[in-house]
N, C-alpha and C positions, 0 to 999 in steps of 0.2 A: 672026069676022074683024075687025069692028070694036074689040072690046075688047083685041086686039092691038096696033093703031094709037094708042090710047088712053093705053097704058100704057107706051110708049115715053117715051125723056127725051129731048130734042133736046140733039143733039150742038155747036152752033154758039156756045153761050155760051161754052165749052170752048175753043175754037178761036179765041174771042177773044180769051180771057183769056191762050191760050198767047200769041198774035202780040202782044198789047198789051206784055208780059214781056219777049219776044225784041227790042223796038223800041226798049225801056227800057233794057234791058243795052247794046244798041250804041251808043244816044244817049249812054248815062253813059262809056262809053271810049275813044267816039270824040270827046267833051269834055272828058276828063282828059288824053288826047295830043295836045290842038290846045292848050289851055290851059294845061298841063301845064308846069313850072319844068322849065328843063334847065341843068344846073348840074354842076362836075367839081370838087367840092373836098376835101381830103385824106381823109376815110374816104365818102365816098360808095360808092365801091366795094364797102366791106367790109361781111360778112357781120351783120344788125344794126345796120344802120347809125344813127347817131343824134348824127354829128357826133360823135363823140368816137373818138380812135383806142384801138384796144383792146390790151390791156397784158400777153398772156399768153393760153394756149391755153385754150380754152373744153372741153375735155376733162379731168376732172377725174375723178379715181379716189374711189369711194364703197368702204367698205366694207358686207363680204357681208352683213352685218347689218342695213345701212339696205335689202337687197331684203329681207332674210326679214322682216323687222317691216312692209314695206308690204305684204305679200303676206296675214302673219298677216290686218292689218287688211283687209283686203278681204275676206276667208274668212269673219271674223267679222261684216265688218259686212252681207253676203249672209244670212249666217245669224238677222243680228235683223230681215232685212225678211221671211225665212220665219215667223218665229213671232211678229211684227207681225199680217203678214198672217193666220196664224191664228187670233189674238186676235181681228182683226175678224169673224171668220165662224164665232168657236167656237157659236153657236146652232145654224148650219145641220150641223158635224160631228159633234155630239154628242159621245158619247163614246169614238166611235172616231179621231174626230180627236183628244182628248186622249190618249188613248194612241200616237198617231202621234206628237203634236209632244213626248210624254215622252220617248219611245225617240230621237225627233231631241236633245232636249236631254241626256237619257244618253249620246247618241255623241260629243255637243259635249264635254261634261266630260271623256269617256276619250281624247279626240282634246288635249283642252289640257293633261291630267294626263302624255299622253304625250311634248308637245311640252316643257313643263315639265321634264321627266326628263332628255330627252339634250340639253338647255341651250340651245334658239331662245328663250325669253323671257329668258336673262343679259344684261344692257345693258352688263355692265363685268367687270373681273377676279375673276376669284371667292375671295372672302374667306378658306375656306380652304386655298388656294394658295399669296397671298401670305401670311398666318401660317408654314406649313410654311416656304418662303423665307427669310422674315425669324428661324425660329427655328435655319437649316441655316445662315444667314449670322452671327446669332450665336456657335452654336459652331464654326465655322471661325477667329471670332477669339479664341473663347478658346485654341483651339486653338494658333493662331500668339500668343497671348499668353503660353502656359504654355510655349510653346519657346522663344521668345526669353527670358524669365527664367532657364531652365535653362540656356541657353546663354550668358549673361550670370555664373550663377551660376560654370558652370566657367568661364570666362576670369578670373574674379578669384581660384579657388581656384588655378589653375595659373600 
């Protein structure tokens, strides 16, 4: 029964630390609103405020690509603190942890070989796209360049 009593923590340091906390928070704001500037001047109101009145809507359209590229990055960068972390402990896994973080970095590669493929890592137009374009835009004009010749040629035969 005594080494019950013994092994207990007292609770009261706790309970000071909270009340000391709670006397803190209410000193600090109920001296920022006794003390506190009250003032009504042209962007005060607005959202952000910082004295400056603001010049156009803070809603700004991103393209889809700037999520898929932060998203990629996160996935990856999750995935180097897994095999971080196993580097640090590869003593205690042996070699079935090598084999674990293999098969993790063989999924990573078929996972980016696949992301690769249907086109989340393009940052820009794809090169031969515009070729195809620029060579479909060419013969369009030669096209309209061999007709009006010819057309040109009959109005001066006739």
């Amino acid at each position: 029964m005594q080494s019950a009593v013994e092994n207990t923590i007292p609770v009261w340091p706790f309970v000071a630390y909270g009340g000391i906390v709670l006397i803190l928070v209410g000193l600090i704001l109920g001296l920022s609103y006794v003390l506190g500037q009250r003032h009504k001047d042209r962007a005060t109101g607005e959202a952000y405020e910082s004295g400056i009145v603001s010049t156009g809507s803070a809603r700004l359209r991103f393209p889809s690509q700037f999520y898929l590229i932060a998203m990629l990055f996160v996935i990856f960068d999750i995935e180097t603190v897994m095999i971080i972390s196993w580097a640090i402990a590869y003593q205690e896994t042996g070699w079935l942890g090598f084999a674990g973080v293999s098969v993790f970095i063989v999924i990573l590669l078929a996972v980016l070989i696949y992301e690769w493929r249907n086109g989340a890592l393009d940052f820009g137009p794809d090169g031969r796209k515009i070729l195809r374009a620029y060579k479909k835009q060419q013969k369009k004009r030669l096209a309209h360049n061999d007709n009006s010749t010819h057309l040109q040629q009959q109005q001066v035969v006739t």
